[in-house]
C-alpha positions in Angstrom: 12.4 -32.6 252.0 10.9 -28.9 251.6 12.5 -29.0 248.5 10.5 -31.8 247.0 7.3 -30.6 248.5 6.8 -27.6 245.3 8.2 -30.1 242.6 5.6 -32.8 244.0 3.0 -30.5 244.1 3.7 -29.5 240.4 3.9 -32.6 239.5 0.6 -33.1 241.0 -1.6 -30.5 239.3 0.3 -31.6 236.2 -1.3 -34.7 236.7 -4.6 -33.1 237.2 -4.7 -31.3 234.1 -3.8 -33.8 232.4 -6.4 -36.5 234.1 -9.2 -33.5 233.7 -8.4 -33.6 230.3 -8.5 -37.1 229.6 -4.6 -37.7 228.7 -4.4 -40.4 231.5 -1.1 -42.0 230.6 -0.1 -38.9 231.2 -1.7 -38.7 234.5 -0.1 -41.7 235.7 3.0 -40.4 234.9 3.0 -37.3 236.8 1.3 -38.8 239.4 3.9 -41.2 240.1 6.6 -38.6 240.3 5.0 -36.6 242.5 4.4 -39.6 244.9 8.2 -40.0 244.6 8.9 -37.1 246.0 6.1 -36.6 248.5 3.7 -39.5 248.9 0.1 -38.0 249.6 -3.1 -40.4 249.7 -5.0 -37.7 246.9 -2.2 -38.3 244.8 -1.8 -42.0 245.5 -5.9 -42.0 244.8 -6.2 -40.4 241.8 -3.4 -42.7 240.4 -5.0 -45.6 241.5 -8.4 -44.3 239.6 -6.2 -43.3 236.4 -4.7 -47.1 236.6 -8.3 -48.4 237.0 -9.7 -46.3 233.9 -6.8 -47.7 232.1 -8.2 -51.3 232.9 -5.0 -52.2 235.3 -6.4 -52.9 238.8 -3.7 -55.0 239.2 -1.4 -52.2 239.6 -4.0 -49.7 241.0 -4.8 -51.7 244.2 -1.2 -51.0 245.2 -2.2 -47.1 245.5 -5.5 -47.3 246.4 -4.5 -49.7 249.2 -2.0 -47.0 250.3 -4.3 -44.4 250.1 -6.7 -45.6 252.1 -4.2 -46.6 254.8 -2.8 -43.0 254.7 -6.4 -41.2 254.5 -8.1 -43.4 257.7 -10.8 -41.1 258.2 -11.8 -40.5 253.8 -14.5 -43.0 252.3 -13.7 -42.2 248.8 -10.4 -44.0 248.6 -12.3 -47.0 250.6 -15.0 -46.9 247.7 -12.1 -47.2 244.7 -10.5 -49.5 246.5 -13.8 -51.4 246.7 -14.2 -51.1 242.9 -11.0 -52.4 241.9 -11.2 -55.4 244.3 -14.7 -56.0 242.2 -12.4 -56.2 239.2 -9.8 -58.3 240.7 -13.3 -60.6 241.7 -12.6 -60.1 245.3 -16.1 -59.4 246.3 -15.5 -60.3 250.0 -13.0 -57.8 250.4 -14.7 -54.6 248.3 -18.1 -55.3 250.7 -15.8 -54.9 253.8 -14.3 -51.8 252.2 -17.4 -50.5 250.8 -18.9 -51.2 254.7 -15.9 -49.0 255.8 -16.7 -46.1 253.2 -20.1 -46.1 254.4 -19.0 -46.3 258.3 -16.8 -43.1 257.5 -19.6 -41.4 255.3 -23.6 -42.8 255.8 -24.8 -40.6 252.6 -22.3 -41.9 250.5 -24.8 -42.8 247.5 -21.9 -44.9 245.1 -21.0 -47.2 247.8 -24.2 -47.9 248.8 -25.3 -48.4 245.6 -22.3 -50.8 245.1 -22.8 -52.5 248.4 -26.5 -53.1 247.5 -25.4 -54.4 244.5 -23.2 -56.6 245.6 -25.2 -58.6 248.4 -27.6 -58.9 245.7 -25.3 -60.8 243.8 -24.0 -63.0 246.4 -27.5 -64.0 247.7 -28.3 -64.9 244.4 -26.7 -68.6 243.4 -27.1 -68.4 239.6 -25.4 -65.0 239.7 -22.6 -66.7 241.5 -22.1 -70.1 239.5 -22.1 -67.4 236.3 -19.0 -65.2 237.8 -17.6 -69.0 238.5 -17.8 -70.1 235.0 -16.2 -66.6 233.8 -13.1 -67.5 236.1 -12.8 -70.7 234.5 -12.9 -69.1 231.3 -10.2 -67.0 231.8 -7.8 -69.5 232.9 
């Protein structure tokens, strides 16, 4: 396994680079080679956050569900994960991630922001018939 360790590591900054400079197919890529050989929840969250800037949140939950189960005490993979549930229209589940992310870190300004944003929403009934409708749509 110490073998893998300096090839997932490469493979990880590769990725970095690549996501710093906005090639983030390429990201993905290295990203999931590096998790192959040497699964790490910054790896596994900066996949999941290429995936969602790719609009896939379908696949990125997968990673950012394992991030934040392998990271227990980091908010920040609790806050993407949040996000890409709000994509997926869970909005139940991102508030009890987003609640987790704030438990973890109080002065974490995006998830409250989120948070506030969506109990907002969900007290307001015209808000939710709308995100209703746009379901409908889309099947």
């Amino acid at each position: 396994m110490s073998n893998q360790e300096p090839d997932s590591y490469a493979l990880y900054i590769a990725g970095r680079t690549a996501m710093d400079s906005g090639d983030l197919q390429i990201a993905v890529e290295r990203f999931k080679e590096s998790v192959r050989g040497m699964p790490h929840f910054k790896t596994l969250e900066l996949l999941g956050d290429c995936l969602m800037r790719l609009g896939e949140p379908g696949e990125a939950i997968v990673f950012l569900a394992a991030a934040a189960g392998l990271a227990r005490k980091q908010s920040k993979p609790r806050y993407l994960l949040a996000k890409c549930l709000v994509d997926l229209r869970r909005m139940n589940d991102a508030i009890e991630f987003l609640e987790q992310a704030l438990e973890l870190n109080p002065n974490y300004k995006a998830a409250r922001e989120l948070l506030l944003l969506l109990r907002t929403e969900e007290s307001n009934p015209k808000s939710n018939n709308d995100d209703s409708e746009d379901i409908g749509d889309l099947q």
